[in-house]
PyMOL Python script that loads the backbone (N, CA, C, O; Angstrom):
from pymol import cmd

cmd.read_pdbstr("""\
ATOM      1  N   UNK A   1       0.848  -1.167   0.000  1.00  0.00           N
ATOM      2  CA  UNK A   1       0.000   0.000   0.000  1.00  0.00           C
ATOM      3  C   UNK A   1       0.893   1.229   0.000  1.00  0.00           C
ATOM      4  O   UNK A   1       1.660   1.472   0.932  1.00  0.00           O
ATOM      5  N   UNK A   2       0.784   1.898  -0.939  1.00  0.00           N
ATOM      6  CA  UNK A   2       1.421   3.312  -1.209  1.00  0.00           C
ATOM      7  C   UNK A   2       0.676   4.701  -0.410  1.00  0.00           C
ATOM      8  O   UNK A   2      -0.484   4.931  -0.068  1.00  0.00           O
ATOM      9  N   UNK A   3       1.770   5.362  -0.323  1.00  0.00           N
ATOM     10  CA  UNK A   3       0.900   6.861  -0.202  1.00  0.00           C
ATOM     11  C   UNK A   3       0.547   7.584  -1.222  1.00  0.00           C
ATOM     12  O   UNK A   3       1.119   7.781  -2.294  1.00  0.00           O
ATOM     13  N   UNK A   4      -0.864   8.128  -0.627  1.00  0.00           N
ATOM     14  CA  UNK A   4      -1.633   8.634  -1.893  1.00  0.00           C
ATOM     15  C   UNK A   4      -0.385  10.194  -2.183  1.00  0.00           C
ATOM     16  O   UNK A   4      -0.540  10.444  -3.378  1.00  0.00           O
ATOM     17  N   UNK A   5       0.288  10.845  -1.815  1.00  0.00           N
ATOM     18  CA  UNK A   5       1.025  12.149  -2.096  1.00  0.00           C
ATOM     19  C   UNK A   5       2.122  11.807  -2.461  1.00  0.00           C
ATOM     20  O   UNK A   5       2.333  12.322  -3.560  1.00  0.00           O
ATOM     21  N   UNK A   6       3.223  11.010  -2.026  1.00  0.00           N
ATOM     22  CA  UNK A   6       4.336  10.599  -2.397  1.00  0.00           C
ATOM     23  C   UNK A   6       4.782   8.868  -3.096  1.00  0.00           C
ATOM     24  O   UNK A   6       5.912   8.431  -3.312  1.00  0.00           O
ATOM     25  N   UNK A   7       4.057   8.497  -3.214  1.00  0.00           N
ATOM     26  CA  UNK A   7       4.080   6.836  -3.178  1.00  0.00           C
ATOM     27  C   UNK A   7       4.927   5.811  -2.553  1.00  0.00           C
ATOM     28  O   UNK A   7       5.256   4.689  -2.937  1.00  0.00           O
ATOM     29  N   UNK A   8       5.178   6.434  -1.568  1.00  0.00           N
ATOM     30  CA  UNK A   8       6.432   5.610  -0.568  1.00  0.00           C
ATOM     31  C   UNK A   8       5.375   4.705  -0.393  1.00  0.00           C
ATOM     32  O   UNK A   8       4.229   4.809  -0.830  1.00  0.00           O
ATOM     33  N   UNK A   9       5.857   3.815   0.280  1.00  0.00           N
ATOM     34  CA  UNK A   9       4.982   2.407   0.795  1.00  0.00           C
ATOM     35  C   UNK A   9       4.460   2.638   2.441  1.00  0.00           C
ATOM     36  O   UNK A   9       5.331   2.529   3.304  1.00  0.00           O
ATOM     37  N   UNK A  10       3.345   2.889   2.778  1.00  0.00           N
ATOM     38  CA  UNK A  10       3.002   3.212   4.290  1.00  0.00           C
ATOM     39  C   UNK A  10       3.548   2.341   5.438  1.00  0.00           C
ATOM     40  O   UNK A  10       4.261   1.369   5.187  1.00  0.00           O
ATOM     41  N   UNK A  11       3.262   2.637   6.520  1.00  0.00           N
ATOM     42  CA  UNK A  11       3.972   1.439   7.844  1.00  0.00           C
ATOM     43  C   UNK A  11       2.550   1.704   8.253  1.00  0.00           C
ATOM     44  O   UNK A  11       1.641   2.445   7.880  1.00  0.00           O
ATOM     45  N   UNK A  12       2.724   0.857   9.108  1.00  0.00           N
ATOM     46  CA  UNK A  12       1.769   0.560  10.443  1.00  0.00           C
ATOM     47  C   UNK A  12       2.240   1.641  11.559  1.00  0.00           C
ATOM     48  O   UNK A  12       3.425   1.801  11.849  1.00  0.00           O
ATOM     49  N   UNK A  13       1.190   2.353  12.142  1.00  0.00           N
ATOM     50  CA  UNK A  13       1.861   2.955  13.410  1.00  0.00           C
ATOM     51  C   UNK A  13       0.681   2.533  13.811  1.00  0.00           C
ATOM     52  O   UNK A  13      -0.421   2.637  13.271  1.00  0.00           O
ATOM     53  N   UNK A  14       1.228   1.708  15.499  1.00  0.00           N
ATOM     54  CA  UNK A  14       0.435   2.109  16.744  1.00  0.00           C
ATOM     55  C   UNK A  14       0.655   2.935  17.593  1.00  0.00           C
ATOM     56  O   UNK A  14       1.697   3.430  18.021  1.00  0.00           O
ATOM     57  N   UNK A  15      -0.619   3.098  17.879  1.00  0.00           N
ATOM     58  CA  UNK A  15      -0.221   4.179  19.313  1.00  0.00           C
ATOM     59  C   UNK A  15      -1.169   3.534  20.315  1.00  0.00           C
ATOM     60  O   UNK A  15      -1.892   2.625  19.909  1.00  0.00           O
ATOM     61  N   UNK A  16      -1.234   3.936  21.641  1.00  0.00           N
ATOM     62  CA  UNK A  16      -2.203   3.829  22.512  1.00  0.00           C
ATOM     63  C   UNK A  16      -3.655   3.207  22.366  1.00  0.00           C
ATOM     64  O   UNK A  16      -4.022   2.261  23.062  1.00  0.00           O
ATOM     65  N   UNK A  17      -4.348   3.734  21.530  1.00  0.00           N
ATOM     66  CA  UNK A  17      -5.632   3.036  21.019  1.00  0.00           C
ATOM     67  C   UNK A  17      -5.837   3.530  19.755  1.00  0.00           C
ATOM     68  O   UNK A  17      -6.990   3.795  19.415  1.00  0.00           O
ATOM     69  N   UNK A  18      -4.881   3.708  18.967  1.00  0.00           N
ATOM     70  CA  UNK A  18      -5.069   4.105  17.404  1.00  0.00           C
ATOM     71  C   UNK A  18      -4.122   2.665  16.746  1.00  0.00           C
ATOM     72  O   UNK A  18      -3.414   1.781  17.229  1.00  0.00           O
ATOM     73  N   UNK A  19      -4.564   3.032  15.497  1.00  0.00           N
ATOM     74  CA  UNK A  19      -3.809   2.563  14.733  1.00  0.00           C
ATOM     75  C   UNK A  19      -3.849   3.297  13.162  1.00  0.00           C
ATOM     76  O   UNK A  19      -4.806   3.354  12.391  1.00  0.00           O
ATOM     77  N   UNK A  20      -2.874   3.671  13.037  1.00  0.00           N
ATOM     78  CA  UNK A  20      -2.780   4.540  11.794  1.00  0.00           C
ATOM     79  C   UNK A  20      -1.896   4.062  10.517  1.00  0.00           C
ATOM     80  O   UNK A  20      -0.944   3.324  10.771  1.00  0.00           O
ATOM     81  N   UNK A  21      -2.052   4.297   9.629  1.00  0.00           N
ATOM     82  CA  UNK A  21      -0.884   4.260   8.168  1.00  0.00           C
ATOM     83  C   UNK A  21      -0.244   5.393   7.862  1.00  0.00           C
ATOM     84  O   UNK A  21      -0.634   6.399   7.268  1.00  0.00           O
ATOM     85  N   UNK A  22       0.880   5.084   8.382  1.00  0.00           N
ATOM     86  CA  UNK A  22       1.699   6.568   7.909  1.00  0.00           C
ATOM     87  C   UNK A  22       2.846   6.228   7.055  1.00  0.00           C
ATOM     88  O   UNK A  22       3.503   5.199   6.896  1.00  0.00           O
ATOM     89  N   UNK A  23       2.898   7.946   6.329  1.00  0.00           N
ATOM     90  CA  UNK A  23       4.315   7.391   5.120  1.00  0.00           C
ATOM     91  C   UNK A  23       5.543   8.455   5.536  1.00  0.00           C
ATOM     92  O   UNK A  23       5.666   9.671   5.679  1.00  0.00           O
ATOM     93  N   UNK A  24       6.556   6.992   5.665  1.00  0.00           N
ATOM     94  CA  UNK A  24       7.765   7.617   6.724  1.00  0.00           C
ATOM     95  C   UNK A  24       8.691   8.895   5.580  1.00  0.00           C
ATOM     96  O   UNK A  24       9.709   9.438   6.011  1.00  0.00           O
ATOM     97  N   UNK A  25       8.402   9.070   4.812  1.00  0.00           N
ATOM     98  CA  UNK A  25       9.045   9.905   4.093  1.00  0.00           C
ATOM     99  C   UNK A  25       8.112  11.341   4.274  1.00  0.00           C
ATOM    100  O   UNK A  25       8.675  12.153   5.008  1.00  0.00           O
ATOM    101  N   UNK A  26       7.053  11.702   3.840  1.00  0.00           N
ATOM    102  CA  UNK A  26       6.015  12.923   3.527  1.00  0.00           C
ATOM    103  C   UNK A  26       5.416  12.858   5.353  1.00  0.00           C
ATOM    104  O   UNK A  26       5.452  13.782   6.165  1.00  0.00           O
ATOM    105  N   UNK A  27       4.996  11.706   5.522  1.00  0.00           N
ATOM    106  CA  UNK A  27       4.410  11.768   7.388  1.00  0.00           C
ATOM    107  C   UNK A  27       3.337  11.912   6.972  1.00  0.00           C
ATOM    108  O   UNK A  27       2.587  11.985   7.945  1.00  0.00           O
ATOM    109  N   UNK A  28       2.684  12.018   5.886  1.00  0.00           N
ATOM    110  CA  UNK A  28       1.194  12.090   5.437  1.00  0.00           C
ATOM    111  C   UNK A  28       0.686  10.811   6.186  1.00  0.00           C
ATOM    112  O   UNK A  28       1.111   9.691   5.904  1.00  0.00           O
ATOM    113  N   UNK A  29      -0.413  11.090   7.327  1.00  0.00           N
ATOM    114  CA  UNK A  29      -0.848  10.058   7.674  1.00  0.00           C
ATOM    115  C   UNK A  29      -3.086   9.657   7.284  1.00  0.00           C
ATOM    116  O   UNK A  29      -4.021  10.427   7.062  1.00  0.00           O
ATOM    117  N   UNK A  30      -3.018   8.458   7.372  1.00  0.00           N
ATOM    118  CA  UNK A  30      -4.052   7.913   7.060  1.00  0.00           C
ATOM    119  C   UNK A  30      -4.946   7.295   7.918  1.00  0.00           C
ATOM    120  O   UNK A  30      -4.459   6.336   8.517  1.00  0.00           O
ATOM    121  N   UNK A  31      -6.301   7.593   8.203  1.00  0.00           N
ATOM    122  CA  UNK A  31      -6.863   6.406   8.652  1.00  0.00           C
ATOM    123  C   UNK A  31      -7.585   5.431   8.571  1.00  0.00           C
ATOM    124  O   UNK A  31      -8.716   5.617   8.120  1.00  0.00           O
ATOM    125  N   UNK A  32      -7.217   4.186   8.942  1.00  0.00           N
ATOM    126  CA  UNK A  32      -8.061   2.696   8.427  1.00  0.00           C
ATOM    127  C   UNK A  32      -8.944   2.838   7.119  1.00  0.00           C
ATOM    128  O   UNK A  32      -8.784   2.457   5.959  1.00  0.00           O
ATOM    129  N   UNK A  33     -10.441   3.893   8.107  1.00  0.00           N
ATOM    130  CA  UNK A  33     -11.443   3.720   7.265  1.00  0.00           C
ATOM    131  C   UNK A  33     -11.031   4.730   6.170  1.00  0.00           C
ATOM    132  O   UNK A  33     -11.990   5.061   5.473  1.00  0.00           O
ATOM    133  N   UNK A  34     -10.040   5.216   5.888  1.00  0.00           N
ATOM    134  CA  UNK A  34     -10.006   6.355   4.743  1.00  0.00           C
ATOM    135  C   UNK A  34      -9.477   5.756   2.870  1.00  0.00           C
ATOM    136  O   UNK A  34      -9.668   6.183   1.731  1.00  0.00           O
ATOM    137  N   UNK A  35      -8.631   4.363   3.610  1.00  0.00           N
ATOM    138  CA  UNK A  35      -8.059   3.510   2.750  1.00  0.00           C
ATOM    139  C   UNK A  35      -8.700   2.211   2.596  1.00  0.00           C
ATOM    140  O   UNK A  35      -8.389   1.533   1.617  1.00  0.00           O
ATOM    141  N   UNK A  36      -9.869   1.614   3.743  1.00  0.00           N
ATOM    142  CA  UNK A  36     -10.214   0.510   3.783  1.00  0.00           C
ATOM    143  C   UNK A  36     -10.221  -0.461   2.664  1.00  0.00           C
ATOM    144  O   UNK A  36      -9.719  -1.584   2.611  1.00  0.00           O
ATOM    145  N   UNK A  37     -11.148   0.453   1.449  1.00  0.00           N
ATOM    146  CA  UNK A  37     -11.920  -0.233   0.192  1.00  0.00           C
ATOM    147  C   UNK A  37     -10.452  -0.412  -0.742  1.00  0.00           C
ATOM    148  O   UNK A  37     -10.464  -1.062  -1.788  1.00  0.00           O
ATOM    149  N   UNK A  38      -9.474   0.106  -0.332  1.00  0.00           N
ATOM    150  CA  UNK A  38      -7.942   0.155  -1.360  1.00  0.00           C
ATOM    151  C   UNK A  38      -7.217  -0.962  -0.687  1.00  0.00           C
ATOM    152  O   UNK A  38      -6.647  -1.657  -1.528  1.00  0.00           O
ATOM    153  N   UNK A  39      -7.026  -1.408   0.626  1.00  0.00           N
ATOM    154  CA  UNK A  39      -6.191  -2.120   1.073  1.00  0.00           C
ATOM    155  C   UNK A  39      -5.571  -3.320   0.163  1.00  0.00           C
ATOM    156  O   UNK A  39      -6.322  -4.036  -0.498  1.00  0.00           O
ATOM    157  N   UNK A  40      -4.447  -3.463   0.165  1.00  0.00           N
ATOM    158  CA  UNK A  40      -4.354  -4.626  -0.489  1.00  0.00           C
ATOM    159  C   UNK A  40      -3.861  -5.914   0.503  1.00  0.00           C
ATOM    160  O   UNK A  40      -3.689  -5.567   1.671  1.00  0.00           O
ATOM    161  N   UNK A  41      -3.616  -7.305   0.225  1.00  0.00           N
ATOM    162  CA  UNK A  41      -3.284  -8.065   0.604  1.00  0.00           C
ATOM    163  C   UNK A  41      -2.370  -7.949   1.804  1.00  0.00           C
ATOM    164  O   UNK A  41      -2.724  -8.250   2.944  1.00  0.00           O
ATOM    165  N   UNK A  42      -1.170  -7.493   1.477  1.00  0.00           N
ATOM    166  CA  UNK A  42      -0.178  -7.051   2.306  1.00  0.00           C
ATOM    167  C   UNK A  42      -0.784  -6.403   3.416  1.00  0.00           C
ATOM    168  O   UNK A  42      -0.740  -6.948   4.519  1.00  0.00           O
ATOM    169  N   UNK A  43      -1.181  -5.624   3.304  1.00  0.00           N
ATOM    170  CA  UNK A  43      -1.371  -4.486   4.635  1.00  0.00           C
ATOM    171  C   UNK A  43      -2.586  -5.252   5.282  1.00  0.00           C
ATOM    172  O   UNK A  43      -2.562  -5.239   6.512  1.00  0.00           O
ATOM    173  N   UNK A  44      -3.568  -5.870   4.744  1.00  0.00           N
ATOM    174  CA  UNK A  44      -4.941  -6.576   5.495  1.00  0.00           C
ATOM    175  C   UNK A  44      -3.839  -7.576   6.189  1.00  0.00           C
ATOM    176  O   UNK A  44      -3.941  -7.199   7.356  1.00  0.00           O
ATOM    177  N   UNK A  45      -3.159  -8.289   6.197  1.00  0.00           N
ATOM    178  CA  UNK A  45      -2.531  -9.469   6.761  1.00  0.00           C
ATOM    179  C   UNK A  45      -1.816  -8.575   7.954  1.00  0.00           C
ATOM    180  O   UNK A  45      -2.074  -8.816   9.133  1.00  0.00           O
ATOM    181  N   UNK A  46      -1.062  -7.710   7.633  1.00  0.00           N
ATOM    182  CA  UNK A  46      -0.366  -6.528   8.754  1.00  0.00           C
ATOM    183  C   UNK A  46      -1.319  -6.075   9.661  1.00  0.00           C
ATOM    184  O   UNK A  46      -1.118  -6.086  10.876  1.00  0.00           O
ATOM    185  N   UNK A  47      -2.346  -5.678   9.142  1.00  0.00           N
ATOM    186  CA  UNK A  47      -3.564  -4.942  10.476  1.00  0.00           C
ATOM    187  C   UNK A  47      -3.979  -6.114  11.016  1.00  0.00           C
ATOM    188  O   UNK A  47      -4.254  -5.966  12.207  1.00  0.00           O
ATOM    189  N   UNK A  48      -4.179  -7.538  10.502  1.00  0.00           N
ATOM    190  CA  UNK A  48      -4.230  -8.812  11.120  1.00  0.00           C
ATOM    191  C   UNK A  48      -4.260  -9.241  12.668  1.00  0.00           C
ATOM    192  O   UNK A  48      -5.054  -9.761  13.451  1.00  0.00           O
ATOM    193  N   UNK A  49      -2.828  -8.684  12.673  1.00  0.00           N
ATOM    194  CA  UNK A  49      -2.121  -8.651  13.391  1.00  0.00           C
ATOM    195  C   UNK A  49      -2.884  -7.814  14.759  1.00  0.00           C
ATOM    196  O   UNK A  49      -2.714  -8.334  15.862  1.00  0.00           O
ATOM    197  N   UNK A  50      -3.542  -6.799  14.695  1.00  0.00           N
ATOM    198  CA  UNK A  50      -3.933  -6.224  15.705  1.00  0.00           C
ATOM    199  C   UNK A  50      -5.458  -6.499  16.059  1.00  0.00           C
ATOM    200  O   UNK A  50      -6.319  -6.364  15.191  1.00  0.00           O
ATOM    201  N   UNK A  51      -5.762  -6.878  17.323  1.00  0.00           N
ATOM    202  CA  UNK A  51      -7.320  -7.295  17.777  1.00  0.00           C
ATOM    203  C   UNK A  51      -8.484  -6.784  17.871  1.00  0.00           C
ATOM    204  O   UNK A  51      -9.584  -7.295  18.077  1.00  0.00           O
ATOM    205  N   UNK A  52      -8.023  -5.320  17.637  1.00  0.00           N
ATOM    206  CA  UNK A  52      -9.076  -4.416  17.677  1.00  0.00           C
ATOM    207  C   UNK A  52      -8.393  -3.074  17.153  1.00  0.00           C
ATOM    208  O   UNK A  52      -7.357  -2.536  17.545  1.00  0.00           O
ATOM    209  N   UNK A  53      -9.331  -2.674  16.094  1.00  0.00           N
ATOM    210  CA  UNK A  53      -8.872  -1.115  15.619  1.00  0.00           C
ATOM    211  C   UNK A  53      -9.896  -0.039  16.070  1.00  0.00           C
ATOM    212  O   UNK A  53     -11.032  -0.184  15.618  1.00  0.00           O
ATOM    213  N   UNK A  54      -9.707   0.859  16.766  1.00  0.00           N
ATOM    214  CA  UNK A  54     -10.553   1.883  17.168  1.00  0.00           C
ATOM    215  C   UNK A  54     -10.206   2.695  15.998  1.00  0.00           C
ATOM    216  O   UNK A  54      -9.085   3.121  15.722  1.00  0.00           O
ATOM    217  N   UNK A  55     -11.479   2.890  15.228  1.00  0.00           N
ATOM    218  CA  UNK A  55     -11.919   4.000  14.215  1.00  0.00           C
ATOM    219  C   UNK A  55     -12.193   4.967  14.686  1.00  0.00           C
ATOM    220  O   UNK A  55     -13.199   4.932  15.395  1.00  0.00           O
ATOM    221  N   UNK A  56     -11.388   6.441  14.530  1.00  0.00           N
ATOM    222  CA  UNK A  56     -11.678   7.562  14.832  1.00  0.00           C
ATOM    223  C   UNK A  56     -11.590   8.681  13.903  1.00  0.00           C
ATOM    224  O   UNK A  56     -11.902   9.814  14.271  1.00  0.00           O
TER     225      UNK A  56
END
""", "prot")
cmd.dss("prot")
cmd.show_as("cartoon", "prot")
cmd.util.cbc("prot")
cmd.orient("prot")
C-alpha cells in the first residue's frame, strides 16, 4: 500500500488506542477507514495482526 502524495509504501503505526498508516518519508498520515476499500493483501494481513482497531 502506497501513499496517496508521495508513493512511498506506508507502515503501520500504533499508538495507545489508534492505529494509523503513515508514510515515513512525507508523514502524510491515514486512517483505516479512509483507505479501507484500497487495502491490499499485504497491509490486510499486517492490520491482522492487531485485535481491535478503534476507528476515529
Amino acid at each position: 500500500m502506497k501513499c496517496k502524495e508521495c508513493q512511498t509504501p506506508l507502515q503501520v503505526e500504533r499508538r495507545c488506542r489508534q492505529v494509523r498508516l503513515k508514510c515515513p518519508k512525507c508523514q502524510r498520515e491515514y486512517h483505516i477507514h479512509e483507505l479501507a476499500s484500497e487495502l491490499d493483501s499485504t497491509m490486510e494481513k499486517e492490520l491482522e495482526r492487531f485485535s481491535c482497531i478503534i476507528y476515529d
